[in-house]
N, C-alpha and C positions, 0 to 999 in steps of 0.2 A: 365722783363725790356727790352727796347730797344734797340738795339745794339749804337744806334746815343747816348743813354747816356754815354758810355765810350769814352768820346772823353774829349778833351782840355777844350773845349766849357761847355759839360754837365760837366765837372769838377768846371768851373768857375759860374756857374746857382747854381750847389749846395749849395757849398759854399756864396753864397750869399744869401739862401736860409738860411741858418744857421746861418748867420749873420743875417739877419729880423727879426727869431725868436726868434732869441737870444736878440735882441734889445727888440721885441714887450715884453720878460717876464721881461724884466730889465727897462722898463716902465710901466709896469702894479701894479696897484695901488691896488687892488683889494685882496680878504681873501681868494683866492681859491690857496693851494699851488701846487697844480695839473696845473694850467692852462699851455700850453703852450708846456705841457715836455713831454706828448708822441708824438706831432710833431718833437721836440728837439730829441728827442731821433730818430726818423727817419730819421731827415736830416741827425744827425750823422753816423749813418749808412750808409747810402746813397753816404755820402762825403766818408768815410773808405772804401766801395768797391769800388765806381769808383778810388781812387788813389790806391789801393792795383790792382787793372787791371790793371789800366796805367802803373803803377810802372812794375806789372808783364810778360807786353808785349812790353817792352822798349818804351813807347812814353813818359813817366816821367824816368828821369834817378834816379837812387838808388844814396843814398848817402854813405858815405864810412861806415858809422857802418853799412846798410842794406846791402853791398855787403860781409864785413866779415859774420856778422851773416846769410846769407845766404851759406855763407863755413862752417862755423861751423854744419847748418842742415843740411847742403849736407854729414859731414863728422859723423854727431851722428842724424841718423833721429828719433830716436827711443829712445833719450834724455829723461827722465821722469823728473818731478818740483824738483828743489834742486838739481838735479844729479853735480856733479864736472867732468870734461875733463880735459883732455892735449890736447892740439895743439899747436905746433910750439914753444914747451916752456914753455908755459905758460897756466894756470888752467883757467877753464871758468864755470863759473853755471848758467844752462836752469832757466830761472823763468818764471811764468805765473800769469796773474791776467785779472782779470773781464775787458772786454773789454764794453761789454752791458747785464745790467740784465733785468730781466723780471719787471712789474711795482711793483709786490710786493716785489720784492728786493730780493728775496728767489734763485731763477732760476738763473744761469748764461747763458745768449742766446750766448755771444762769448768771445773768449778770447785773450786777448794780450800776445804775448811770446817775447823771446828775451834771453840776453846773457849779465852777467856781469863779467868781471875780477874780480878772487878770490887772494887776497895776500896772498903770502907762508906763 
């Protein structure tokens, strides 16, 4: 891909690009439950890296749960699914889930992680 896609701009093109398709399946009228969704599923893709760059090279600022959960990977990088932490007090558990599968649903191509408070 382009270096000009990581930008503000190719951020706002994608996006909008996801919204069309997302518009054109939620108009479609038609018996093919396929149509539509492996472009859908690219734009989404496509929207998720360029903000995950942005994000990662300050031109989108992180928001405050991304800024802890990025203290937290900093502090357990090697965190496994389910693991329980302490930090600063208080317990935390790594989760992960299917970010994008494969079309037949089988494959996970990415994953989504993150950090939720565990009560004592």
């Amino acid at each position: 891909m382009a270096d000009e896609t990581y930008t503000l701009e190719g951020l706002e093109n994608a996006r909008a690009e996801l919204k069309r398709l997302e518009d054109a399946w939620d108009n479609y009228s038609g018996n093919n439950p396929d149509k539509y969704q492996s472009q859908i599923k690219s734009a989404r893709t496509m929207v998720r890296v360029i903000e995950s760059t942005l994000k990662a090279n300050g031109t989108l600022p992180l928001t405050e749960q991304e800024q802890f959960e990025g203290e937290l990977d900093a502090a357990f990088p090697n965190a496994q699914s389910k693991e329980i932490v302490e930090h600063n007090g208080k317990r935390y558990q790594r989760w992960f889930l299917p970010a994008e599968k494969s079309n037949s649903g089988k494959t996970v191509k990415a994953w989504d992680r993150g950090w939720r408070e565990v009560a004592e």
